[in-house]
N, C-alpha and C positions, 0 to 999 in steps of 0.2 A: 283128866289132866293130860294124858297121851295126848287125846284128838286135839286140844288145844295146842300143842306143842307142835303136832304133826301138822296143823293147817297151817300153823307159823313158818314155821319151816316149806311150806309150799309156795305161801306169799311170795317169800324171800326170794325161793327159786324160779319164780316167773317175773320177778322184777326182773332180774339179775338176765334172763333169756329176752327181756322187753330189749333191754338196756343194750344188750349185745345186737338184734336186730334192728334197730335205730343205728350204731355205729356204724355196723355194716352197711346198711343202706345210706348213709352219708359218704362213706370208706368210696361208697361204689358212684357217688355224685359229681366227686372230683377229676377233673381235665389234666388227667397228667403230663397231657402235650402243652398246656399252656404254660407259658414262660413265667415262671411266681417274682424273677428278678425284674419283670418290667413297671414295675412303681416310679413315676414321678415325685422326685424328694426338691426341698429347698433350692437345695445346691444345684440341678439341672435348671431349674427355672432361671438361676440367677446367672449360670453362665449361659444361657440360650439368650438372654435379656441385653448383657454382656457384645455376643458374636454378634445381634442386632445392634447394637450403638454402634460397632468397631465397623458395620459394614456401612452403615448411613454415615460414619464420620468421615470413610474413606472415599465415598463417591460425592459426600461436599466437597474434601479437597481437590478431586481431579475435576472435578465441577470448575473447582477457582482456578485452576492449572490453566483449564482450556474453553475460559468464562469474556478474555478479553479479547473481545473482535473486532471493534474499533481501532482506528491510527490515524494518531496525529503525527507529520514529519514535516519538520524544520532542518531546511534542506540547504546545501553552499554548492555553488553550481563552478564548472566549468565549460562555460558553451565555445561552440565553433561551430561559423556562419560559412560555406562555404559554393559558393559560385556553381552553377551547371553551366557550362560553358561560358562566353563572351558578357561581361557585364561592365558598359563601357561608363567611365566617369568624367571624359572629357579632356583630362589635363595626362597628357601621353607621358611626362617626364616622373609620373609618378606610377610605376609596375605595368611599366609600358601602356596606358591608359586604360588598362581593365583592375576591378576591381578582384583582390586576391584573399584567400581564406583570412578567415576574423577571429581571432580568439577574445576571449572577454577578461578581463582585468580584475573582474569581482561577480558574485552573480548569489542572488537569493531565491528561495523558493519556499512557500509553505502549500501541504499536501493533507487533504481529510479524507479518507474512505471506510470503509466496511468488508468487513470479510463474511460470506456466507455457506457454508455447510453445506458441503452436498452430503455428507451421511453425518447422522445424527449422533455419535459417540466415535471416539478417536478409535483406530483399530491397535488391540492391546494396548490402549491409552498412551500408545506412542506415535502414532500417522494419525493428520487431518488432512484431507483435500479441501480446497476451495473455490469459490468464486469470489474476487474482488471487484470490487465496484471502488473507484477513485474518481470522487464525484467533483472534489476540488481541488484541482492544481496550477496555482498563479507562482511564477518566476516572472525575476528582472535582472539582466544584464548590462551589463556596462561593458563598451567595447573604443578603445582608444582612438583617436585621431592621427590617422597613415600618411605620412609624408612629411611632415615635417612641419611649417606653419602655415605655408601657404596650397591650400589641400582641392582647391574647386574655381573655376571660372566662369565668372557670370555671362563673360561674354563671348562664349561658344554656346552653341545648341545644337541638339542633335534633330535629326529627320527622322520620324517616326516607322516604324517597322509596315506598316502599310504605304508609306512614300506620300502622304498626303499633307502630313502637318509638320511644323517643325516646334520643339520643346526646350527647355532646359534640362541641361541633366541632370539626375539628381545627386549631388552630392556628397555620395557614398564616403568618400574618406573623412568626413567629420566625422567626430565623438558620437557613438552612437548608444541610445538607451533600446533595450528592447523589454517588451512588456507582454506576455503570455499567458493566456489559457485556455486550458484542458480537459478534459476527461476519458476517462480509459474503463476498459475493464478487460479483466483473465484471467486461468489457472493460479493459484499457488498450492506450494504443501508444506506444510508444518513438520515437523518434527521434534520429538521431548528423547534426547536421547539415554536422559538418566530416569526415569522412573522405573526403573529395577532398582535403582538403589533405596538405601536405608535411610538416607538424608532427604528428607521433604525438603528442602530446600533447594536442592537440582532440583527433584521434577518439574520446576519453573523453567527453568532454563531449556530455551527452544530457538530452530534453525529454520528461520521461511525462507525457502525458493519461491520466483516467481516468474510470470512473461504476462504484460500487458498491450492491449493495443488500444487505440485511442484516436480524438479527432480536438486538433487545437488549433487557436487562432494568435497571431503574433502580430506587433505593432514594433517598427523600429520607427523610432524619434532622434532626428539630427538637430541638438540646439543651435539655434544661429547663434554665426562668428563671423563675421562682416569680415573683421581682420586677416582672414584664410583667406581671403579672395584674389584669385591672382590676376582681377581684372583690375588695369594701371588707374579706371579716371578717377578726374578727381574735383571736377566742376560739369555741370548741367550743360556744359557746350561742349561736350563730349558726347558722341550717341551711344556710346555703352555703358553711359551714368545712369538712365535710368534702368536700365538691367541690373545696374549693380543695387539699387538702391531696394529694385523688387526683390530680387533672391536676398537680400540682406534679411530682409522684414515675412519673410512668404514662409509659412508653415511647413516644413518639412518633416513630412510623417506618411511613410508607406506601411501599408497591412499585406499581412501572408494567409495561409491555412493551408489544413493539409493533415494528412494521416502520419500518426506517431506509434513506435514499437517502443517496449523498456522493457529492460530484462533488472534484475535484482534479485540480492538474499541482505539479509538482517539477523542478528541473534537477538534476541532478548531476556528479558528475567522480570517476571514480576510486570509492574505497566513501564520502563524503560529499555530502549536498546538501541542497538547503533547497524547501519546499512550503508551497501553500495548502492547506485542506480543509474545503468548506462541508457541514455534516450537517444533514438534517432527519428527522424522527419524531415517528411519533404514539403519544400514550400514556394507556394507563387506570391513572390511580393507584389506590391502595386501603388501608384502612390493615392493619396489621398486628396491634395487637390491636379487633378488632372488637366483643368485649365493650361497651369505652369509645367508642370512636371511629363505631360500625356497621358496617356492609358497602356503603353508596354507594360506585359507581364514580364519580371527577371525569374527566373529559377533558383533555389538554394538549397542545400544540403544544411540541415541543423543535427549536432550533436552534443549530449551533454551526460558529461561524466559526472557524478551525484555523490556525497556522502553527505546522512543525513541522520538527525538525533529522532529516535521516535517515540511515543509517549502512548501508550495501551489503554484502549478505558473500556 
């Protein structure tokens, strides 16, 4: 009965010595340097998931901020045509018989271009540079009839600039249409100057500077008005009826061209905004038909003072 008891008792104490040497050697398995608080739980996932949505929501909206590069501008002109030196009209009692600076009485224009990127993300999504391209710009002006009513004489002509032919002049002080276009390109820079703020709805709100340069063609058209004539006849036994009767009826329509600058800024919001735009060029008119009129080139200074509605797309 002892020995029985005594081997039980020995069992027990070599279990109990297993048992502790298995601990220990577990005890001794363990990375006490490793960090036991780095477990991913729920709640990390779902604010990591969270920081990802808020950061893809917020570069769609600066996306839309600085998404519209397109412009359309519906444009009210003020132009002025003006003279490089001597631009004779024939009839002296009218601004001593040269023709004298033109301003226009009404004047429209509509404008399409594109704006292009030179770097690819705004810098701290507050500065873009660009390249403009303004692929279509057509204006018409309207310019009044100078002197009074009787504005042009059919039967004067002038001697041509090479001394060989003699012409009619062209008769600059009628009503005149002019009809133009262009295209340009140049610098501008944009600017968002609220997107620090908290209101998403400034960070639309932006300020483009700009300088273009460009090459345009111009058409001034003088409708006949027989009744402006201040040539007296008044029957076919007259020899300056039938001059009177050709410049009555004869196309009058001289073409320009020539290199144009335009400087401008605009604010906007969203796809509407409103802008300046001062244009200047120079131009060699000419007329059209040359038969009547010659082939003299005049010289002109064109300028036009711009405000215009513009439409973002």
């Amino acid at each position: 009965m002892k020995r029985k008891i005594l081997l039980l008792a020995s069992l027990f104490a070599f279990s109990a010595y297993a048992q502790d040497v298995n601990e220990d050697e577990r005890m001794a398995n363990i990375d006490w340097s490793e960090d036991s608080t780095d477990v991913t739980t729920i709640q990390d996932i779902i604010k990591q998931q969270q920081k990802v949505s808020t950061t893809h929501a917020t570069e769609r909206h600066f996306e839309d901020v600085w998404g519209r590069r397109s412009y359309f501008n519906i444009v009210y002109n003020n132009a002025t045509l003006s003279p490089k030196g001597s631009v004779p009209t024939g009839v002296p009692s009218i601004n001593g018989g040269n023709v004298k600076d033109m301003s226009s009485d009404w004047g429209l224009s509509i404008q399409y271009g594109r704006s292009y990127r030179l770097h690819k993300n705004p810098i701290d999504n507050t500065l873009q540079f660009y390249i403009d391209y303004t692929g279509i710009d057509l204006a018409a002006n309207h310019f009044k009839k100078e002197g009074g009513s009787k504005v042009y004489d059919s039967s004067n002509k002038i001697t041509s600039k090479d001394l060989k032919d003699s012409y009619y002049y062209t008769p600059w002080n009628l009503a005149k249409y002019e009809f133009s276009y262009g295209m340009s390109i140049g610098p501008s820079l944009t600017i968002a100057p609220f997107v620090k703020n908290n209101n998403p709805g400034l960070h639309y709100l932006k300020l483009n500077l700009y300088y273009h340069i460009g090459y345009h063609i111009s058409f001034l058209y003088m409708p006949n008005d027989k009744d402006a004539d201040l040539n007296p006849a008044t029957s076919k036994a007259d020899p300056t009826y039938s001059d009177k009767e050709k410049i009555g009826d004869e196309t009058k329509l001289d073409w320009g061209h020539g290199l144009m600058h335009s400087f401008g800024l605009n604010i906007s919001w969203k796809f509407i905004g409103l802008g300046y735009e001062y244009r200047t060029a120079s131009l060699s008119y000419k007329p059209i038909v040359t038969d009547t009129f010659g082939k003299d080139k005049y010289d002109f200074s064109s300028s036009y003072s711009r405000i215009y509605l513009q439409i973002r797309m």
